[in-house]
ROSE-153952 format. One record per residue: residue number from 1; x, z, y of N, C-alpha, C in turn. Coordinates in steps of 0.1 Angstrom, whole numbers. Layout:
<pts>
<pt nr="NUM" n_x="X" n_z="Z" n_y="Y" ca_x="X" ca_z="Z" ca_y="Y" c_x="X" c_z="Z" c_y="Y"/>
...
</pts>
This chain:
<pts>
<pt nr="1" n_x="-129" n_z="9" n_y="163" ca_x="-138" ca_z="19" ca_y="158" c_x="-140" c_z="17" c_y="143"/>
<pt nr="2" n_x="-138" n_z="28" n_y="135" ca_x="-143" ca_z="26" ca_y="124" c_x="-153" c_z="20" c_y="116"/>
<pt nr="3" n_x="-167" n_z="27" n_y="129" ca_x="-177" ca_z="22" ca_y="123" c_x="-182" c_z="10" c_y="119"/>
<pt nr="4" n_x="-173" n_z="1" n_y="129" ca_x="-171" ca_z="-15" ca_y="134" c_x="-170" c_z="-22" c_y="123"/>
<pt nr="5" n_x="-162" n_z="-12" n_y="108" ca_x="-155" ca_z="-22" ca_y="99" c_x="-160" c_z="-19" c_y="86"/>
<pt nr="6" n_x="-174" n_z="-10" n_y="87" ca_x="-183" ca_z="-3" ca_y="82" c_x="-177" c_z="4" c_y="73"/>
<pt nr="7" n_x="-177" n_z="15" n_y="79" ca_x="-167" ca_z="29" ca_y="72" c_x="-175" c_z="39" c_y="81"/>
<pt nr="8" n_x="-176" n_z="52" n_y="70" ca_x="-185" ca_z="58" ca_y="82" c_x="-180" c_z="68" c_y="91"/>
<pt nr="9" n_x="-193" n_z="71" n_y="103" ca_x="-186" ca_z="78" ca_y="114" c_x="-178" c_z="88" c_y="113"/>
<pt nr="10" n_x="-165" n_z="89" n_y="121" ca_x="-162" ca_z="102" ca_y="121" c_x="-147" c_z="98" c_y="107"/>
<pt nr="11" n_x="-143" n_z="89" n_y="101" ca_x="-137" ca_z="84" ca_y="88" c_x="-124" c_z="88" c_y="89"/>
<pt nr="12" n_x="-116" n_z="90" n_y="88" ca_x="-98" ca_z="93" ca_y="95" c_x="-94" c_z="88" c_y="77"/>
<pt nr="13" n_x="-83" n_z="79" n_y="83" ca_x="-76" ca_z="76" ca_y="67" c_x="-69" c_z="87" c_y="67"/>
<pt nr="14" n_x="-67" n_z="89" n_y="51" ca_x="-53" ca_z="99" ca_y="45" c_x="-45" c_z="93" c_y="46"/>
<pt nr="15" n_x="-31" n_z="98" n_y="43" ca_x="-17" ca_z="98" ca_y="39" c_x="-17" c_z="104" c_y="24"/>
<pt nr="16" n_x="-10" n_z="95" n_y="13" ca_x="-8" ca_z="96" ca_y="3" c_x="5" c_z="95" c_y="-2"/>
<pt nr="17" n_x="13" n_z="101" n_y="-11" ca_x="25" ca_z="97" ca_y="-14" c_x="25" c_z="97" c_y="-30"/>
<pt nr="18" n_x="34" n_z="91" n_y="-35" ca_x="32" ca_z="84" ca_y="-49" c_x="37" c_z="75" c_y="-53"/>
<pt nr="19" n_x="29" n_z="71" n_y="-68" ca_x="33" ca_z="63" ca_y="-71" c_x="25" c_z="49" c_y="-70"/>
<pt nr="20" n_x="30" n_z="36" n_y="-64" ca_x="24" ca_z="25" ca_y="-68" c_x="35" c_z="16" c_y="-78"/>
<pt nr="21" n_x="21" n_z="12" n_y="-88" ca_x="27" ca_z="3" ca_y="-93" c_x="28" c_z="-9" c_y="-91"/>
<pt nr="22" n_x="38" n_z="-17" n_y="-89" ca_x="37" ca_z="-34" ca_y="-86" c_x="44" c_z="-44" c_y="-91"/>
<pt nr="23" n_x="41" n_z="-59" n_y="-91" ca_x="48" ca_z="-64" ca_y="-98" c_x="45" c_z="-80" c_y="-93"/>
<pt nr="24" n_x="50" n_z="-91" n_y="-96" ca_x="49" ca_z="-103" ca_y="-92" c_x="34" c_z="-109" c_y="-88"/>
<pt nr="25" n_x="30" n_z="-106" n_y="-96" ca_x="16" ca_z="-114" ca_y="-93" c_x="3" c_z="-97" c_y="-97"/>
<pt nr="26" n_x="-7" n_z="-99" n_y="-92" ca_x="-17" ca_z="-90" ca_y="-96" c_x="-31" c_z="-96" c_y="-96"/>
<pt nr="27" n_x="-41" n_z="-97" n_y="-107" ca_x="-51" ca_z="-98" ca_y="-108" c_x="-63" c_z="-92" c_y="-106"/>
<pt nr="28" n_x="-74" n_z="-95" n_y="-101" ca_x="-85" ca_z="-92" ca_y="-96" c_x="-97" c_z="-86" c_y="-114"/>
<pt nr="29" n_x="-86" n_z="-78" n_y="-119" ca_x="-95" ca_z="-78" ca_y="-132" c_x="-98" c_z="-65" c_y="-137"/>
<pt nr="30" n_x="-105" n_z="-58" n_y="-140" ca_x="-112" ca_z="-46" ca_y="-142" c_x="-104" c_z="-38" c_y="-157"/>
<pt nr="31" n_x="-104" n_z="-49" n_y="-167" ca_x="-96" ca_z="-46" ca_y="-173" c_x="-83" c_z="-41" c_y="-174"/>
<pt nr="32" n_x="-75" n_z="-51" n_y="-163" ca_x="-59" ca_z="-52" ca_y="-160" c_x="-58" c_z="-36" c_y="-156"/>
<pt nr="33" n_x="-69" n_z="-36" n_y="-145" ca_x="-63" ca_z="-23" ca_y="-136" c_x="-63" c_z="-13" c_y="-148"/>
<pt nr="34" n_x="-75" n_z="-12" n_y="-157" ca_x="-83" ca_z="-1" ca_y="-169" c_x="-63" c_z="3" c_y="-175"/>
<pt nr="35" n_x="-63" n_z="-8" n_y="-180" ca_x="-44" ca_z="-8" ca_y="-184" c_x="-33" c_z="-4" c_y="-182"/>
<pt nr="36" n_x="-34" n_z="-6" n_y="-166" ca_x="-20" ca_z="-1" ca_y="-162" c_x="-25" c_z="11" c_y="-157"/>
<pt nr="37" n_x="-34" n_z="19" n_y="-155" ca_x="-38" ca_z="30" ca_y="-157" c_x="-36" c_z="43" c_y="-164"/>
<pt nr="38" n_x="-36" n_z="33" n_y="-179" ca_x="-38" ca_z="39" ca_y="-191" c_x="-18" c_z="44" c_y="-191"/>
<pt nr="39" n_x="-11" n_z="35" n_y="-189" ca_x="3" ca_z="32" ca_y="-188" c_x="5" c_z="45" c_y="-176"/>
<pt nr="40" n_x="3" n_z="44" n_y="-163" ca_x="7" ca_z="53" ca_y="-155" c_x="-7" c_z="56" c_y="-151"/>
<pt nr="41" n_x="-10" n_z="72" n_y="-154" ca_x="-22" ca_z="77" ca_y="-149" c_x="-22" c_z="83" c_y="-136"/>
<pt nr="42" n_x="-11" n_z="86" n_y="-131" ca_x="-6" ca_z="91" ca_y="-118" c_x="-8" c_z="80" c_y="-104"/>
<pt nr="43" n_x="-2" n_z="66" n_y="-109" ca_x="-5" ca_z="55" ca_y="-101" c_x="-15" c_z="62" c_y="-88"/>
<pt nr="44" n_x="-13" n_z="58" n_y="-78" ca_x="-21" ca_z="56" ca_y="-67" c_x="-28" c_z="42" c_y="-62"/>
<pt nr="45" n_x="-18" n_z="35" n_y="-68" ca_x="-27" ca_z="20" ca_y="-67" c_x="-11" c_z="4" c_y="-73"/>
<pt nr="46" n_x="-23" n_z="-2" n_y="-76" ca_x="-17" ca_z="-17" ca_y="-79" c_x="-11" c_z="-25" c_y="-71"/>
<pt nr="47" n_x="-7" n_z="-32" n_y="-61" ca_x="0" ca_z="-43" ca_y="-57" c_x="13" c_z="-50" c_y="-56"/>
<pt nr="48" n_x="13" n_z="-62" n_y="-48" ca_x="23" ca_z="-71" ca_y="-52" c_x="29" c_z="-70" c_y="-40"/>
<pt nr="49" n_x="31" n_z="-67" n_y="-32" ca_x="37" ca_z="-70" ca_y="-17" c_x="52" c_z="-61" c_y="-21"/>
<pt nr="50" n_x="51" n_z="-52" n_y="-22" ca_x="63" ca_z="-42" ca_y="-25" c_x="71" c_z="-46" c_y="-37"/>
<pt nr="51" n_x="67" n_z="-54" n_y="-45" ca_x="74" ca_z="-62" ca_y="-54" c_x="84" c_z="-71" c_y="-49"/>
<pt nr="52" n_x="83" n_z="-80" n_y="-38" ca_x="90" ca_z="-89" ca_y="-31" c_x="103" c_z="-77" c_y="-23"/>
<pt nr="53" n_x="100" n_z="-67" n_y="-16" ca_x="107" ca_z="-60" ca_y="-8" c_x="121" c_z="-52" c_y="-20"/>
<pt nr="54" n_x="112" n_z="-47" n_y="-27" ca_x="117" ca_z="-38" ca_y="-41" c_x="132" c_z="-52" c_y="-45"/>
<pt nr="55" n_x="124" n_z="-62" n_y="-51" ca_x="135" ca_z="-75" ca_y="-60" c_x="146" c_z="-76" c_y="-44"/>
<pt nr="56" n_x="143" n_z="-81" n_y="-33" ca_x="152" ca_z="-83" ca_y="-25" c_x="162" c_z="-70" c_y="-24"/>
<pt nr="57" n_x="159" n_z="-59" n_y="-25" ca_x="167" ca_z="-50" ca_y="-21" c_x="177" c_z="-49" c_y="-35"/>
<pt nr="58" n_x="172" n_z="-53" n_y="-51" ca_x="178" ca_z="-47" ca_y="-58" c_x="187" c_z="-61" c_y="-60"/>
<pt nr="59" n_x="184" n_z="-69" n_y="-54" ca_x="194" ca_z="-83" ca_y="-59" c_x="205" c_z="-86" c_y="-46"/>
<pt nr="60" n_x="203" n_z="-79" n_y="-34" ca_x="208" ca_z="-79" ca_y="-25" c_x="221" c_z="-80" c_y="-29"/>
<pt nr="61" n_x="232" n_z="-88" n_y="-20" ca_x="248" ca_z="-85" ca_y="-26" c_x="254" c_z="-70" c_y="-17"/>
<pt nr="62" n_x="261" n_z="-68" n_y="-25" ca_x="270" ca_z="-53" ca_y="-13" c_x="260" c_z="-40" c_y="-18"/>
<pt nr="63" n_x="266" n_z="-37" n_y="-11" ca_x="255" ca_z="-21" ca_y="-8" c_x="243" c_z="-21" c_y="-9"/>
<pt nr="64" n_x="235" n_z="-16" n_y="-18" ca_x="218" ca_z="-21" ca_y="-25" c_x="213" c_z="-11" c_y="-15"/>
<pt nr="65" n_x="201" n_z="-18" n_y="0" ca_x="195" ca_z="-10" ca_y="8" c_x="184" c_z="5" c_y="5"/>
<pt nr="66" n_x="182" n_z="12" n_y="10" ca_x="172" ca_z="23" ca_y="0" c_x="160" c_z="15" c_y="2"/>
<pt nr="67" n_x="148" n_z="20" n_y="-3" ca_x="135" ca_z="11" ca_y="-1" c_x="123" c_z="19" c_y="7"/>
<pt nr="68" n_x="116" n_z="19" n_y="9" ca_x="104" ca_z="28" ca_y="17" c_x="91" c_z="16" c_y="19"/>
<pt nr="69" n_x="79" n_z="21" n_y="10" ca_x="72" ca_z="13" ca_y="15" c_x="63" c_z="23" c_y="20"/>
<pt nr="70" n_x="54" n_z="16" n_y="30" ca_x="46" ca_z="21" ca_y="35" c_x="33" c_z="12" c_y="34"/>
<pt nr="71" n_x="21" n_z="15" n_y="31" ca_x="12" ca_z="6" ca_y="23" c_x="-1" c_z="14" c_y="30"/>
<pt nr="72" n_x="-11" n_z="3" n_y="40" ca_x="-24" ca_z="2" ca_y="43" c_x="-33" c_z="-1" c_y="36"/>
<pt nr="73" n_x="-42" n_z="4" n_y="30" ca_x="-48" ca_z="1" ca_y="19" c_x="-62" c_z="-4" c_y="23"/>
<pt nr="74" n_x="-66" n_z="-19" n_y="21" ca_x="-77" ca_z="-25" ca_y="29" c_x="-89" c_z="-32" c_y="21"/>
<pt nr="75" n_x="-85" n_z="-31" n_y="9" ca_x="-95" ca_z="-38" ca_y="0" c_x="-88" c_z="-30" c_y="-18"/>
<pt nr="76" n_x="-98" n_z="-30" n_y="-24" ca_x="-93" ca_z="-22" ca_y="-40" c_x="-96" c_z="-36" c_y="-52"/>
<pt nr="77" n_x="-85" n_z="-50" n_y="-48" ca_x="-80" ca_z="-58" ca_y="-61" c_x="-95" c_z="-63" c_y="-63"/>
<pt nr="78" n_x="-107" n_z="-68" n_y="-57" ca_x="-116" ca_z="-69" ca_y="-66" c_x="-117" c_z="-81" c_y="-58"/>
<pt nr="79" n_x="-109" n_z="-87" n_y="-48" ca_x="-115" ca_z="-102" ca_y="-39" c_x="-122" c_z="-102" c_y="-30"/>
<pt nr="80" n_x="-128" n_z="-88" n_y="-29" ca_x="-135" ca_z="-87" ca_y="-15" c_x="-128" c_z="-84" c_y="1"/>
<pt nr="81" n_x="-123" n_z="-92" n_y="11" ca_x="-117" ca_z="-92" ca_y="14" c_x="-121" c_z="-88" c_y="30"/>
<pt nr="82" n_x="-118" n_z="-81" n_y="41" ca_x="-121" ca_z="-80" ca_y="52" c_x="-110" c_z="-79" c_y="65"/>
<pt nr="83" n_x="-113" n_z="-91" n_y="70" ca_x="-102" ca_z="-94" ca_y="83" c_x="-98" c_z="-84" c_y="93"/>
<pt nr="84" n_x="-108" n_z="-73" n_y="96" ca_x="-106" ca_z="-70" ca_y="106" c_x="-102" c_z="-50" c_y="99"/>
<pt nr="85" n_x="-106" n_z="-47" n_y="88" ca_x="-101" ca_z="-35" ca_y="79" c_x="-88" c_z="-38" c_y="71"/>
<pt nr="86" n_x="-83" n_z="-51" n_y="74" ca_x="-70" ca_z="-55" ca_y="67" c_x="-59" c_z="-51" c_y="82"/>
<pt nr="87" n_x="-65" n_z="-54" n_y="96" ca_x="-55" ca_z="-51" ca_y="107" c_x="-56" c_z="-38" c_y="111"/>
<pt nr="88" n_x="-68" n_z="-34" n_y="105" ca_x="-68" ca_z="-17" ca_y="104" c_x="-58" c_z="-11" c_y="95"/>
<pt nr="89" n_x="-61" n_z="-16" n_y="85" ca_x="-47" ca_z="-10" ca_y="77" c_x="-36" c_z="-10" c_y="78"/>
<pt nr="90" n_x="-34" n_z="-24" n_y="80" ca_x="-18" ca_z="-28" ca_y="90" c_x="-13" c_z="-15" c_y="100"/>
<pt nr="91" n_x="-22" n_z="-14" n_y="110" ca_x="-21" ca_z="-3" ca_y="122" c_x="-21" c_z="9" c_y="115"/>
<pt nr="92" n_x="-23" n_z="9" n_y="105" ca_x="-27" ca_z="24" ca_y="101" c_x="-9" c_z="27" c_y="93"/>
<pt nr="93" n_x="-8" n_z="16" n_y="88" ca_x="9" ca_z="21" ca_y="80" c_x="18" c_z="24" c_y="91"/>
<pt nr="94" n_x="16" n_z="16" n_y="104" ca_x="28" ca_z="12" ca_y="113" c_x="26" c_z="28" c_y="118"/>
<pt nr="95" n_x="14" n_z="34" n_y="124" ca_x="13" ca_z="46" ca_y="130" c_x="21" c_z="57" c_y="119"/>
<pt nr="96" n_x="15" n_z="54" n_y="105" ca_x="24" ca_z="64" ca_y="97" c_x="37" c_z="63" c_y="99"/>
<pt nr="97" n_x="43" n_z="48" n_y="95" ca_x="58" ca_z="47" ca_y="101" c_x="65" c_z="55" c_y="112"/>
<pt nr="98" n_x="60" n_z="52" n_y="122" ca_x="62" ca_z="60" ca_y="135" c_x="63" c_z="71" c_y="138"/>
<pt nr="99" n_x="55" n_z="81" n_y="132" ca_x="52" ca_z="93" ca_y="128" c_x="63" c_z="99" c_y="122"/>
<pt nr="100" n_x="65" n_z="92" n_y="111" ca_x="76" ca_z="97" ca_y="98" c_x="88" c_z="95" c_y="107"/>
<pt nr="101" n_x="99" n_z="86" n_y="113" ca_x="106" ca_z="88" ca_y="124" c_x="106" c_z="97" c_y="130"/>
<pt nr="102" n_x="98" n_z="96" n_y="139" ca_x="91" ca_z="108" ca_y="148" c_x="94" c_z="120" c_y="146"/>
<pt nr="103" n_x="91" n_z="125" n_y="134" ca_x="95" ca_z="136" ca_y="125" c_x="108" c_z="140" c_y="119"/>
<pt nr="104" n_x="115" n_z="126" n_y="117" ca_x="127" ca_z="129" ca_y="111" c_x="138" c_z="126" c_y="124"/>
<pt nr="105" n_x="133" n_z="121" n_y="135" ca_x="143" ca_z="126" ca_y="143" c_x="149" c_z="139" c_y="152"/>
<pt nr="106" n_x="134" n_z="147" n_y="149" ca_x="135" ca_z="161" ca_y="155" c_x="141" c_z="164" c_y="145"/>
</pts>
């Protein structure tokens, strides 16, 4: 339940498509974000995870795989961190995954 992970009643996550920007490491810093902002105003958000997936695919030998991320968004870079809105978000990419299939199989 939503309420559970204090988000209020009745909450349904969006679906967002975009741009994230990402890159090796990311900082918990007010300014950094203010920055890369400034650089891409369109950005949907900052992280590092899709950086790892992105480098593997582009250094890959042979045939360079296409990429697709799909991203739960559980905390906004500031350190505050919650266990149980982090496996919500998890659940929440995997269902969009599923969906998008879903869709592109019909």
């Amino acid at each position: 339940k939503v309420e559970e992970l204090g988000l209020p009643e009745g909450h349904l996550p969006s679906i967002k498509y975009g741009l994230l920007v990402s890159g090796s490491s990311v900082v918990a810093s007010a300014q950094q974000v203010e920055e890369v902002l400034e650089r891409f105003p369109n950005a949907l958000g900052l992280e590092m995870e899709m950086f790892g997936v992105y480098t593997a695919a582009v250094t890959s030998l042979g045939r360079r795989p296409n990429v697709l991320g799909i991203k739960g968004v559980a905390d906004f870079g500031n350190g505050a961190k919650h266990k149980r809105l982090q496996a919500f978000a998890s659940v929440a990419a995997l269902r969009t995954l599923e969906a998008l299939l879903f869709q592109l199989q019909s």
